[in-house]
C-alpha positions in Angstrom: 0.0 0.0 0.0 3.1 2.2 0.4 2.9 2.9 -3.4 -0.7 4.7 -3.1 0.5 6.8 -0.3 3.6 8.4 -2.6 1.5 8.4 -5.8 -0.9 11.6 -5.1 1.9 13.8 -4.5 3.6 12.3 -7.6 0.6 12.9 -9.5 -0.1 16.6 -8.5 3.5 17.1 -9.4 3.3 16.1 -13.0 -0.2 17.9 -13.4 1.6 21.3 -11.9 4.2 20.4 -14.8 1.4 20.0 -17.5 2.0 16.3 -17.7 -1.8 14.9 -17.2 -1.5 12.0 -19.6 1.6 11.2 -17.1 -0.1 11.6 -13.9 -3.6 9.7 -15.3 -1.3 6.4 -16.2 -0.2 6.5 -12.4 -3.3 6.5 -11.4 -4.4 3.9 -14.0 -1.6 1.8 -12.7 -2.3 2.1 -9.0 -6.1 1.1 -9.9 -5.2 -1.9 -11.4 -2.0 -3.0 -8.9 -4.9 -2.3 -6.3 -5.0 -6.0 -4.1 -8.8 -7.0 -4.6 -9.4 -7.5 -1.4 -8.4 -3.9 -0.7 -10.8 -2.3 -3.4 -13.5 -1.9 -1.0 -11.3 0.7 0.9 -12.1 4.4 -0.4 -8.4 6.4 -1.3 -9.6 9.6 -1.0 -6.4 11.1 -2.1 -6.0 9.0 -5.1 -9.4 9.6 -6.1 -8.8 12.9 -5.9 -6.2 13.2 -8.1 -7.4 11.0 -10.1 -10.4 13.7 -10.5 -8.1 16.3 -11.5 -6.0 14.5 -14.3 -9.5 13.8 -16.1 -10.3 17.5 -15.3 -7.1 18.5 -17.1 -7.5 16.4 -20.1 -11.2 17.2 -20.7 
C-alpha cells in the first residue's frame, strides 16, 4: 500500500508540470496494482487526483 501513499503527491507534481496523460497512467496503474481485497477501501487522495488529471485532459 506504500505505493498509493507516494503516488498523489507524484501525481499533483506532474499535473503542476502540464504532464496529465503522465499523472492519469499513475493512477491507472495504481487502480489496477490495487490488491482485490483492498478495493473496497475508499483512497480519497487517489481519487482525488485522479479527478483532477480527467479535469485537465477534458
Amino acid at each position: 500500500m506504500a505505493a498509493y501513499s507516494v503516488a498523489p503527491q507524484a501525481e499533483q507534481r506532474l499535473l503542476a508540470a502540464g504532464r496529465p496523460e503522465d499523472a492519469l497512467r499513475i493512477v491507472q496503474n495504481c487502480l489496477a496494482r490495487q490488491d482485490v481485497r483492498d478495493r473496497w477501501f475508499d483512497m480519497p487522495d487517489l481519487d482525488e487526483v485522479h479527478f483532477d488529471c480527467l479535469e485537465a485532459l477534458g
